[in-house]
C-alpha positions as CSV (number, residue, x, y, z in Angstrom):
1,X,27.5,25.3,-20.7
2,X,30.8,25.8,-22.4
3,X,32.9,23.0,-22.4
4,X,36.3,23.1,-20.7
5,X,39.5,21.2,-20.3
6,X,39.9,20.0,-17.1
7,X,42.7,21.1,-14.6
8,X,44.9,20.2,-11.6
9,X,42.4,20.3,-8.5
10,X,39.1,20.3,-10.5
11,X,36.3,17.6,-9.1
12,X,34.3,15.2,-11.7
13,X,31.2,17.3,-10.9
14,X,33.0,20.8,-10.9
15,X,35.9,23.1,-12.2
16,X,37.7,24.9,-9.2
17,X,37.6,28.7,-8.7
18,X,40.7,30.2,-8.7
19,X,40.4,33.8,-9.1
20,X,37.8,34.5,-6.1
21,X,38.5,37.4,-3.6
22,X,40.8,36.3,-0.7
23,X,38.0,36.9,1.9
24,X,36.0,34.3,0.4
25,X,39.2,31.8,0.6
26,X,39.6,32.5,4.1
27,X,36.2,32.0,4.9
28,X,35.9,28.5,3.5
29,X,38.6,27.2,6.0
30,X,36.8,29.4,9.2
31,X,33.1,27.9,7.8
32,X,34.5,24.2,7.7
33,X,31.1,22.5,7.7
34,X,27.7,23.4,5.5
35,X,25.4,23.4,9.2
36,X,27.3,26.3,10.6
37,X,27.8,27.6,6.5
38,X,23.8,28.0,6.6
39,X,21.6,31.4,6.4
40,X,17.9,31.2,6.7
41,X,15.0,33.4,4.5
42,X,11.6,32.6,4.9
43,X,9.4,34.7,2.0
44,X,6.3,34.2,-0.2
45,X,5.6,34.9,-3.7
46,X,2.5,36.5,-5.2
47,X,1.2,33.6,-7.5
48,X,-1.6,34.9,-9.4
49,X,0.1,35.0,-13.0
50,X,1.8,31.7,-12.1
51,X,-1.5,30.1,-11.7
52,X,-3.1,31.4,-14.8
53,X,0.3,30.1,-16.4
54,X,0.0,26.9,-14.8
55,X,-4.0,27.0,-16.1
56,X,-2.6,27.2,-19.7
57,X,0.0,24.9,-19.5
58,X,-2.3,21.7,-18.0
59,X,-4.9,22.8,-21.2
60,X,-2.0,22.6,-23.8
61,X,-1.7,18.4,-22.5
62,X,1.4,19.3,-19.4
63,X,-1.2,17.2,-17.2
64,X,0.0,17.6,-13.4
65,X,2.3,20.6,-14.2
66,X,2.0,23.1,-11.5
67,X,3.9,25.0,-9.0
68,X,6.9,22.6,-8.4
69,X,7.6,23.1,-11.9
70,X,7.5,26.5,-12.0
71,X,9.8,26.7,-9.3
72,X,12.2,24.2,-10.5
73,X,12.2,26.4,-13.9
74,X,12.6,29.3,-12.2
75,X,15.5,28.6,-10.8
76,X,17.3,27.0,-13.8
77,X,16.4,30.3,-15.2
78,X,18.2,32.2,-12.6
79,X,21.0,29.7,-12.7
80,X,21.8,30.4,-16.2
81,X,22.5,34.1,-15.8
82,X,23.7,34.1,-12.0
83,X,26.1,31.3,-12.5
84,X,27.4,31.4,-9.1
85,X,23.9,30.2,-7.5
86,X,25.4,26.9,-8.6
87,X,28.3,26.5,-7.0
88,X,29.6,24.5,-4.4
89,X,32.1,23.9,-1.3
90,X,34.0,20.7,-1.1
91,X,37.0,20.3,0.7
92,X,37.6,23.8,1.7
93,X,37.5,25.2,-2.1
94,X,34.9,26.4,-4.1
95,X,33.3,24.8,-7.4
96,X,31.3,25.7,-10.2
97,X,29.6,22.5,-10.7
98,X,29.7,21.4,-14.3
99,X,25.4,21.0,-15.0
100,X,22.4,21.6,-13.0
101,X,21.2,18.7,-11.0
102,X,18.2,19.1,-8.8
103,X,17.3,16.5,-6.3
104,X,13.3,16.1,-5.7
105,X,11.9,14.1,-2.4
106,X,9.2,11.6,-3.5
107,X,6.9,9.0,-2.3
108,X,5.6,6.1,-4.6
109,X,2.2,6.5,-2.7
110,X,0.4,9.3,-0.5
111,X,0.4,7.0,2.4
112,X,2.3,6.2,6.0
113,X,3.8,3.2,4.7
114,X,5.4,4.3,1.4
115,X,9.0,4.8,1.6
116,X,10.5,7.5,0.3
117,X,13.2,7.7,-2.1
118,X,15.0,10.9,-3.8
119,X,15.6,11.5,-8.0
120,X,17.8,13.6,-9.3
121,X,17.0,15.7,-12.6
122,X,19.7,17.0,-14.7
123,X,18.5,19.9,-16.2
124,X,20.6,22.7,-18.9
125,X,20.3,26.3,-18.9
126,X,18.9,26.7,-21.3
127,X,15.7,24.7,-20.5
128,X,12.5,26.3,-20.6
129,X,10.0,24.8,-18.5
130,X,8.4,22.6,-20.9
131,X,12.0,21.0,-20.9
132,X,12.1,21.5,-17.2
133,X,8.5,19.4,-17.0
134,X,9.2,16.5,-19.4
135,X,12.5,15.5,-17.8
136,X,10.7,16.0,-14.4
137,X,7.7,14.2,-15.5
138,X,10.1,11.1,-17.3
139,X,12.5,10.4,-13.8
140,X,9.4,10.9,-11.3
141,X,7.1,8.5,-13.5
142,X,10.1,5.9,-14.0
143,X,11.0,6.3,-10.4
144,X,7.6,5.6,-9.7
145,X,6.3,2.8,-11.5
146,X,9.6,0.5,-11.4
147,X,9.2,-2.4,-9.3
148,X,12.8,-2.4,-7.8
149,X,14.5,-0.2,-5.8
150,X,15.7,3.5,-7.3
151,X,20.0,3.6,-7.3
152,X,20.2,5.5,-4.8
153,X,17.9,2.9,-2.4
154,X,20.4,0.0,-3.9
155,X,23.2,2.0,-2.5
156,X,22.2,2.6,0.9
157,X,20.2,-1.0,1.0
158,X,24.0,-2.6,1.0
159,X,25.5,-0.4,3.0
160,X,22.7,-0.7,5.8
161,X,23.4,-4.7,5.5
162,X,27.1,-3.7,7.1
163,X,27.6,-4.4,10.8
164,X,27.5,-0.8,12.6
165,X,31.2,-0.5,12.7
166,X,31.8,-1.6,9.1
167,X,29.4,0.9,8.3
168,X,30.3,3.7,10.0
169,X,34.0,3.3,8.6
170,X,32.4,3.4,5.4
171,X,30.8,6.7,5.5
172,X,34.0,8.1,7.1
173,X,35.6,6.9,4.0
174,X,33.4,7.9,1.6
175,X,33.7,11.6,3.2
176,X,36.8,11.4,3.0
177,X,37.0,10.4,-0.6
178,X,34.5,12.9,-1.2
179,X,37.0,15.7,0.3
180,X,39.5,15.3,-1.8
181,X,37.3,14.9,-5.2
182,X,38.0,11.1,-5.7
183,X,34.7,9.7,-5.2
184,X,33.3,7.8,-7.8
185,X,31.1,9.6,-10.6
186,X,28.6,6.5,-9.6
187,X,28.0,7.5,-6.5
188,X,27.9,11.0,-7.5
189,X,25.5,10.9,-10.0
190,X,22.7,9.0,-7.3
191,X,23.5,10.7,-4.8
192,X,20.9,13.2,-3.2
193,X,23.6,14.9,-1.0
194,X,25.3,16.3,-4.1
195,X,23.4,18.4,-6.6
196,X,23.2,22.0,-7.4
197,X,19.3,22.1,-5.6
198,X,17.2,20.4,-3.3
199,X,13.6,21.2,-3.2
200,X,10.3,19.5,-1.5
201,X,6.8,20.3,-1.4
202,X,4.8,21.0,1.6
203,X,2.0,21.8,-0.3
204,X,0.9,18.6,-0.9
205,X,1.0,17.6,2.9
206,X,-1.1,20.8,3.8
207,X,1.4,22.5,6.2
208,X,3.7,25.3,5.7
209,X,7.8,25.0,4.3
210,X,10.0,23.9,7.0
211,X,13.5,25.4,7.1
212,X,15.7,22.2,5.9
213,X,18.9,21.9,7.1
214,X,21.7,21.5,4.8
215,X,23.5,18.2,4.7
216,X,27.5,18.0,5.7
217,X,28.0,14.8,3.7
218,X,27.9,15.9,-0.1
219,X,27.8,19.3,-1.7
220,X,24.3,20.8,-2.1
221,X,24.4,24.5,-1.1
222,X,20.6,25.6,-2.0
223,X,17.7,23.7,0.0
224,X,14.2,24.8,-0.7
225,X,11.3,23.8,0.6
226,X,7.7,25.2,-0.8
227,X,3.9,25.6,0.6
228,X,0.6,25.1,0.0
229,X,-1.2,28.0,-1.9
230,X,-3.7,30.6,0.3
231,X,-5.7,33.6,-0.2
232,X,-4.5,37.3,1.7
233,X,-6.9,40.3,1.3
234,X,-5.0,43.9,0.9
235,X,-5.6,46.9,0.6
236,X,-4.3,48.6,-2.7
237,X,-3.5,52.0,-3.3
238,X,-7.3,53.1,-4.2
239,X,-8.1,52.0,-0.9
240,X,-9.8,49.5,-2.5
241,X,-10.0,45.7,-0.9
242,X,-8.5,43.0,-3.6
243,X,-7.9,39.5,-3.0
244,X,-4.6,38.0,-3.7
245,X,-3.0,34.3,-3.8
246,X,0.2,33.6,-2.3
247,X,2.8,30.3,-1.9
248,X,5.0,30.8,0.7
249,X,8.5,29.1,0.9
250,X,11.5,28.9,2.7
251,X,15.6,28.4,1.4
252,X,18.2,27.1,3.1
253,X,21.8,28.8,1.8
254,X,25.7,28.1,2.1
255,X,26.8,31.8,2.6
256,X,29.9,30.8,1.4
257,X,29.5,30.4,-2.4
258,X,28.4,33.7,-2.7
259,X,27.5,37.0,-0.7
260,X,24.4,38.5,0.4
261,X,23.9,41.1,-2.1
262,X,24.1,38.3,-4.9
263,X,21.5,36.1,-2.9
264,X,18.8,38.6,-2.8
265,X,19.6,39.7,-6.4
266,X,19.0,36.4,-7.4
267,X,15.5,35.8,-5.6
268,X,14.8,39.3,-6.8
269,X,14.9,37.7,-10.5
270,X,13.1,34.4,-9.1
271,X,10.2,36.7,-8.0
272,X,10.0,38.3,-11.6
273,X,9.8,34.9,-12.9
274,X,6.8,34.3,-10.8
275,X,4.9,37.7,-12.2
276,X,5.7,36.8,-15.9
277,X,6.1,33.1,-16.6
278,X,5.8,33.6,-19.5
279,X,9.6,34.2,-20.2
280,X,10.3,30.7,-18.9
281,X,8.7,29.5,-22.3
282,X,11.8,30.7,-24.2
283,X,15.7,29.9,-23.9
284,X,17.7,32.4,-22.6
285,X,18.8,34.9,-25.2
286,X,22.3,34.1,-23.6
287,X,23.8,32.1,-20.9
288,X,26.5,33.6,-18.4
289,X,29.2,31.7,-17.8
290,X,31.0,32.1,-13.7
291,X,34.1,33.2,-13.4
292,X,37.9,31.0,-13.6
């Protein structure tokens, strides 16, 4: 990303727009909070070449890489020439964030008792998604083998020691700090609530995406939420019977950083991805910038 001096009113995780359409202004002050901000889309993707993809890439020594990956590529892909998928509302104005930061959902163990804990990957646009894998693979395998608490836990371990009233001022204080753009790059850089994407895995758990909510404390505006792989027969156009694989998903959007038209463009190009990974093995030949 192209590195800029910052201005009056930008954040420490993103340079404020200043030359979007009025109805977009006004809507940020009607839309106050990112639950009421939200719109819905519940899709699949065909995941045939993906899979033959993901075949190759385990072969050539990615052990464990597989559909989350391709996903999490995908979308730095889109990211890098749809700019604006990466923005974000805070405080009534909108942001393009300064780097892509995508919060992941883990537990240590597959079982009832593990706690969970959220990482947070900063990935470029340019990444391909052997990039996109190895910084995946090095936070998620740190994360998971350390013995103490992730920064995040540490965070919200003190602030759970707080009597109820102590601790509830606390989080009204840290919203409001948040508001105005003054809380501390600490806190924002292990923070799941602020990030550029949020995604889990249902696949894993054997039951189909849920539609996440998105959170009002922080900034993320995309939340994405994945399935486990099945098998649909169709008919094609020979009126012959073929057998296709499918993931279906679900994404959970703040209409307010962009519009429609530039949403379903962009998981137009995330569905392209999916029928030629293959483009996710090389940089983008250029990356777009948004706008001032």
């Amino acid at each position: 990303m192209k590195t800029r001096k910052k201005r009056w009113g930008d954040r420490k995780d993103g340079r404020r727009l200043r030359t979007r359409e009025p109805m977009s202004v006004v809507e940020t002050f009607i839309l106050v909070d990112r639950t009421g901000s939200t719109n819905y889309i519940q899709d699949k993707v065909e995941i045939s070449k993906a899979e033959e993809y993901i075949r190759r890439k385990r072969k050539e020594g990615l052990n464990g890489f597989g559909l989350m990956h391709v996903m999490v590529a995908t979308y730095v892909r889109v990211a890098s020439q749809m700019p604006a998928v990466n923005r974000f509302v805070s405080g009534q104005r909108v942001y393009a964030r300064n780097r892509i930061e995508v919060n992941i959902d883990i537990k240590k163990e597959m079982t009832l008792q593990a706690p969970n804990t959220c990482v947070k990957i900063i990935l470029s646009p340019e990444d391909t998604a052997e990039d996109v894998y190895r910084k995946m693979k090095a936070v998620i395998d740190e994360e998971k083998g350390g013995e103490t608490d992730s920064s995040f836990d540490a965070v919200a371990g003190t602030l759970a020691k707080f009597p109820k009233l102590v601790f509830k001022f606390s989080i009204w204080f840290l919203k409001l700090l948040d508001y105005f753009g003054l809380l501390p790059k600490y806190l924002l850089d292990v923070s799941p609530f602020h990030g550029s994407f949020f995604i889990t895995s249902m696949g894993s758990l054997g039951i189909p995406p849920i539609f996440h909510h998105l959170y009002n404390f922080g900034n993320v505006p995309i939340f994405c939420a994945i399935g486990p792989k099945r098998t649909e027969y169709e008919i094609n156009r020979n009126g012959e019977t073929v057998k296709k694989k499918y993931m279906d998903y679900t994404f959970s959007t703040d209409e307010r950083i962009v519009d429609g038209y530039y949403y379903a463009t962009a998981f137009r190009m995330m569905k392209l991805c999916f029928s030629d990974p293959d483009k996710l093995d090389l940089p983008p030949e250029k990356v777009v910038e948004d706008i001032e």
